[in-house]
PyMOL commands that place a pseudoatom at each C-alpha (Angstrom):
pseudoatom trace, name=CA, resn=UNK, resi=1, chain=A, elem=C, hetatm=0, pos=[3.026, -40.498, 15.203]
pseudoatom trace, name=CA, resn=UNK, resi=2, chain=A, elem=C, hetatm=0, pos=[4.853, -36.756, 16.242]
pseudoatom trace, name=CA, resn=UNK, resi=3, chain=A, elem=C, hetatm=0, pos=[7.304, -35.539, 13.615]
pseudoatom trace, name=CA, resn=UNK, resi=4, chain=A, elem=C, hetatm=0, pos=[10.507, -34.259, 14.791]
pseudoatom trace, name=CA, resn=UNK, resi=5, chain=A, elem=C, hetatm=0, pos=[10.302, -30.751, 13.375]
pseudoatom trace, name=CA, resn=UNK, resi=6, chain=A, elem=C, hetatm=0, pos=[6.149, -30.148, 14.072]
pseudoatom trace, name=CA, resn=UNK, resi=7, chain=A, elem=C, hetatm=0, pos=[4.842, -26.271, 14.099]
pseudoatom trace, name=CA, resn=UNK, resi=8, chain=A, elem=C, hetatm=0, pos=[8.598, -25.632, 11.978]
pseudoatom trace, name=CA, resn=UNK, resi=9, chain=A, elem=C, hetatm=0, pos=[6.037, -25.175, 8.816]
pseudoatom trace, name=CA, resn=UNK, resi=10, chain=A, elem=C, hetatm=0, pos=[4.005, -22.907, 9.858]
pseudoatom trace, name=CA, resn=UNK, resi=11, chain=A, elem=C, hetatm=0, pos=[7.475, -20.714, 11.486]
pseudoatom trace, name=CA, resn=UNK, resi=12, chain=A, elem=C, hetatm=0, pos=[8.191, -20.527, 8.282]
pseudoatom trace, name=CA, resn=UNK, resi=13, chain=A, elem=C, hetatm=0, pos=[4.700, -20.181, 6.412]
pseudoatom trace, name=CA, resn=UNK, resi=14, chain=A, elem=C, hetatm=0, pos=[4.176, -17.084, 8.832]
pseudoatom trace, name=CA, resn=UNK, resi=15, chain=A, elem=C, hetatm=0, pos=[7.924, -16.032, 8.012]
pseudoatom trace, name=CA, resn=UNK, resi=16, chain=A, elem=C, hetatm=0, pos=[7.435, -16.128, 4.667]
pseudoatom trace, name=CA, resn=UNK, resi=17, chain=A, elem=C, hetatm=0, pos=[4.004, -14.394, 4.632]
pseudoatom trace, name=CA, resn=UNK, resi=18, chain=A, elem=C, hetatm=0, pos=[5.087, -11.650, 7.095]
pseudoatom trace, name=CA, resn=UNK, resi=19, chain=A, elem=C, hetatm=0, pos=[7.940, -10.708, 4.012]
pseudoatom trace, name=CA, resn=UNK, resi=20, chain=A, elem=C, hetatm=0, pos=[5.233, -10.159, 1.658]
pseudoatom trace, name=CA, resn=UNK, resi=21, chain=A, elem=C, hetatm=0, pos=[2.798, -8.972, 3.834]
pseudoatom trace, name=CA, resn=UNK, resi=22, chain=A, elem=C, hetatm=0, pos=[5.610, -5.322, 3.486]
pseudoatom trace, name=CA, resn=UNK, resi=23, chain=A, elem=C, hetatm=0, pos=[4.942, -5.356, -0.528]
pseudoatom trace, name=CA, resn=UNK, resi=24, chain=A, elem=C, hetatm=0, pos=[1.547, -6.170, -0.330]
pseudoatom trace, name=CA, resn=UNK, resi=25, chain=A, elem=C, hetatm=0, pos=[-0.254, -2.634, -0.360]
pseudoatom trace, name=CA, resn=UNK, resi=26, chain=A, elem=C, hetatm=0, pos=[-4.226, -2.810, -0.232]
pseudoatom trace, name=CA, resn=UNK, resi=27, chain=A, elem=C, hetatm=0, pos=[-4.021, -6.506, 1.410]
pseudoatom trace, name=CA, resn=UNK, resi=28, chain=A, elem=C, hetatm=0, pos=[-1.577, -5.362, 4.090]
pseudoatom trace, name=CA, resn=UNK, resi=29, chain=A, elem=C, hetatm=0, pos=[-3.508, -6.059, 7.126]
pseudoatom trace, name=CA, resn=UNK, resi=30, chain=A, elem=C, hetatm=0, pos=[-4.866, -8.901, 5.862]
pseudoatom trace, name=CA, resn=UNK, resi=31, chain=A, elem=C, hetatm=0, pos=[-1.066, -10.457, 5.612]
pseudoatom trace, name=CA, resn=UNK, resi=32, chain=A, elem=C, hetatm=0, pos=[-0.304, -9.238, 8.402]
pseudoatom trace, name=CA, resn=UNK, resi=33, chain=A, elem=C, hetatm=0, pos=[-2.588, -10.962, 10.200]
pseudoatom trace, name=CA, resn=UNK, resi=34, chain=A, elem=C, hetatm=0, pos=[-1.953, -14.415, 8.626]
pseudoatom trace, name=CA, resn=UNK, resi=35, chain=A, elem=C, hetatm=0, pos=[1.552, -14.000, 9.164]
pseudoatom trace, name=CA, resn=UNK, resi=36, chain=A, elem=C, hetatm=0, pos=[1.120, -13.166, 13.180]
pseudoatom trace, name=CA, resn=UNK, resi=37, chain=A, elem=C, hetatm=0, pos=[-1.357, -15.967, 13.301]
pseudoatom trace, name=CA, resn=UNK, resi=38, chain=A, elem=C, hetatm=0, pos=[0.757, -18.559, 11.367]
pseudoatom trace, name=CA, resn=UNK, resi=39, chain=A, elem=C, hetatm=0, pos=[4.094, -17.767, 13.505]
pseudoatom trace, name=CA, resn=UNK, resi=40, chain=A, elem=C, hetatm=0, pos=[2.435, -17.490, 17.139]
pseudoatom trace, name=CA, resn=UNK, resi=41, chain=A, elem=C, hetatm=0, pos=[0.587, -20.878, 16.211]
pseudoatom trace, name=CA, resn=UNK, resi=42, chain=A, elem=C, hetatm=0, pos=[3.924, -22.621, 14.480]
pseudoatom trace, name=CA, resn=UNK, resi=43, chain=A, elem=C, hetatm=0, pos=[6.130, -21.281, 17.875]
pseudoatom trace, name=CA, resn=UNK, resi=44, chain=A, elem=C, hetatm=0, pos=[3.699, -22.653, 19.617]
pseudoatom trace, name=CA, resn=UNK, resi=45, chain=A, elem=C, hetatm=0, pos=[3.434, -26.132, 18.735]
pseudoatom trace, name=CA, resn=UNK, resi=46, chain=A, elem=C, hetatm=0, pos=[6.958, -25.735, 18.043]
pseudoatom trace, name=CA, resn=UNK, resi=47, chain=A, elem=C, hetatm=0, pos=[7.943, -24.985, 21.936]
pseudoatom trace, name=CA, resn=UNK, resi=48, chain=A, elem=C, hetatm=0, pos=[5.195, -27.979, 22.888]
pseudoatom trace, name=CA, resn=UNK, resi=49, chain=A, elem=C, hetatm=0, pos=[7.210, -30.538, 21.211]
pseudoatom trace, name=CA, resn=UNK, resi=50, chain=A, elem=C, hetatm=0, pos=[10.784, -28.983, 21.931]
pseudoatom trace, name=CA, resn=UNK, resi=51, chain=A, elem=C, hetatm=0, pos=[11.660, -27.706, 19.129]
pseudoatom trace, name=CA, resn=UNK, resi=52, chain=A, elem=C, hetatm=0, pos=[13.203, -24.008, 18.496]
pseudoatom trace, name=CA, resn=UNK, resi=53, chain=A, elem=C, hetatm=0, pos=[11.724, -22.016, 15.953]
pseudoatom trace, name=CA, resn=UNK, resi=54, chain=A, elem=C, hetatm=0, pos=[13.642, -18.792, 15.080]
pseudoatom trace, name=CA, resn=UNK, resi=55, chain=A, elem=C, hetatm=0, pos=[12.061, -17.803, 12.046]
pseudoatom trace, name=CA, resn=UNK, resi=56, chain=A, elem=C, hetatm=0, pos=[8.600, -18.246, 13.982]
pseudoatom trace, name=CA, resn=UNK, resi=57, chain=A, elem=C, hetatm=0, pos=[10.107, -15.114, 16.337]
pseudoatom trace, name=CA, resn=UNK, resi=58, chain=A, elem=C, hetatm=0, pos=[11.142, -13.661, 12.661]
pseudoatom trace, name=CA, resn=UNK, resi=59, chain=A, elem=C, hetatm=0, pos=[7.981, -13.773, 11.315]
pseudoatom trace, name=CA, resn=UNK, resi=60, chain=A, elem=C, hetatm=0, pos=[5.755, -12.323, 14.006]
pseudoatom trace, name=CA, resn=UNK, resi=61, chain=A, elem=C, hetatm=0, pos=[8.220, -9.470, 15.120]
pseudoatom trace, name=CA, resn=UNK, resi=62, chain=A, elem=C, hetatm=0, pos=[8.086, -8.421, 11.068]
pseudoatom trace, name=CA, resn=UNK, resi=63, chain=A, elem=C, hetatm=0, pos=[4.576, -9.200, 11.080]
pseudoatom trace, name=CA, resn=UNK, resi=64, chain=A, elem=C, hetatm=0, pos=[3.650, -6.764, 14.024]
pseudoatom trace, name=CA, resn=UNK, resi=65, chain=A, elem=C, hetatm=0, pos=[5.766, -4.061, 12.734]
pseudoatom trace, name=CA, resn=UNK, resi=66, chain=A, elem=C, hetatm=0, pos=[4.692, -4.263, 8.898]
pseudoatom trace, name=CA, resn=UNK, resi=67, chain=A, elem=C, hetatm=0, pos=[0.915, -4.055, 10.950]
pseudoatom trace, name=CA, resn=UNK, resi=68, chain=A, elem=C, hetatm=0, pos=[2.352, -1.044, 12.280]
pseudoatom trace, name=CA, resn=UNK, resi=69, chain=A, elem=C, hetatm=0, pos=[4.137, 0.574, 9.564]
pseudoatom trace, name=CA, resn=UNK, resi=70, chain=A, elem=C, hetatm=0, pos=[0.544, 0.243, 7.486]
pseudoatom trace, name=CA, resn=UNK, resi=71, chain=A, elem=C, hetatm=0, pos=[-1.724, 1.243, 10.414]
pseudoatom trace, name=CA, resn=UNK, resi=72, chain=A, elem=C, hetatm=0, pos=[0.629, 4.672, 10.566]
pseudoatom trace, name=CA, resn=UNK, resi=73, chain=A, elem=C, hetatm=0, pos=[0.707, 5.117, 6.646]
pseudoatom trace, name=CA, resn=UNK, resi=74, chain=A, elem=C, hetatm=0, pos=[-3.079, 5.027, 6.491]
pseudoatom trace, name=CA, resn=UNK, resi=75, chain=A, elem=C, hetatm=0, pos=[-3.623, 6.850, 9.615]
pseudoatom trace, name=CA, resn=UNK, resi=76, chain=A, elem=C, hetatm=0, pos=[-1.804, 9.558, 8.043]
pseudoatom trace, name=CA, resn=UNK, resi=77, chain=A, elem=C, hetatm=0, pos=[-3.413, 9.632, 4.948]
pseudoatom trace, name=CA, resn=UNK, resi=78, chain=A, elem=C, hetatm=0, pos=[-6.536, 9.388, 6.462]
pseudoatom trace, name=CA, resn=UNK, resi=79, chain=A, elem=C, hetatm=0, pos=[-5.761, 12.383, 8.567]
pseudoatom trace, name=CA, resn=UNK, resi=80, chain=A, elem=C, hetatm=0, pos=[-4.218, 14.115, 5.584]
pseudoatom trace, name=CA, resn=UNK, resi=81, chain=A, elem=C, hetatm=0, pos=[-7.543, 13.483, 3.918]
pseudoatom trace, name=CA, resn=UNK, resi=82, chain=A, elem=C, hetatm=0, pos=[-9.778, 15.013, 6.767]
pseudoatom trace, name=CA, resn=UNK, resi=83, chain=A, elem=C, hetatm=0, pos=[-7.633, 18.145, 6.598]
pseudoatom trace, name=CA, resn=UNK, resi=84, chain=A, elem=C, hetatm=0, pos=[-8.236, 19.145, 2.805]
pseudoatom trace, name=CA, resn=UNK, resi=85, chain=A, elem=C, hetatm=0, pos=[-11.893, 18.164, 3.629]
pseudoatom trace, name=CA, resn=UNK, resi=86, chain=A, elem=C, hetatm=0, pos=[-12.485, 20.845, 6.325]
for i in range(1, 86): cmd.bond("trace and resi %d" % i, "trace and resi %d" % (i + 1))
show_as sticks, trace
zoom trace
């Protein structure tokens, strides 16, 4: 039984969860993750069975960047740390 719009859940699970993985704060990464894991998976299964998925592409390419974004902001602060330490 293959349902005509299979893996276009999880595009938008991962869509959805890459939005709030920006507000998040402390539980950035963790977001982020789930959202790049959800989209890839969704496009995916999405592409298998023919179907387009553009909020799958939505939701990693905000995904990787709000990784990004967060990796730099505590990279900074870590360094910013480290220099009132020494």
């Amino acid at each position: 039984m293959s349902c005509n719009n299979s893996g276009q859940g999880l595009c938008i699970a991962g869509f959805v969860v890459s939005l709030l993985s920006l507000w998040l704060g402390m539980y950035f990464c963790i977001a982020s993750i789930v959202a790049i894991v959800l989209s890839a998976v969704g496009m995916h299964i999405a592409q298998k069975n023919g179907n387009g998925c553009g909020l799958g592409i939505a939701g990693l390419v905000i995904g990787i960047v709000s990784l990004a974004i967060w990796i730099i902001v505590l990279a900074s602060a870590a360094s910013l740390v480290l220099s009132f330490l020494a």
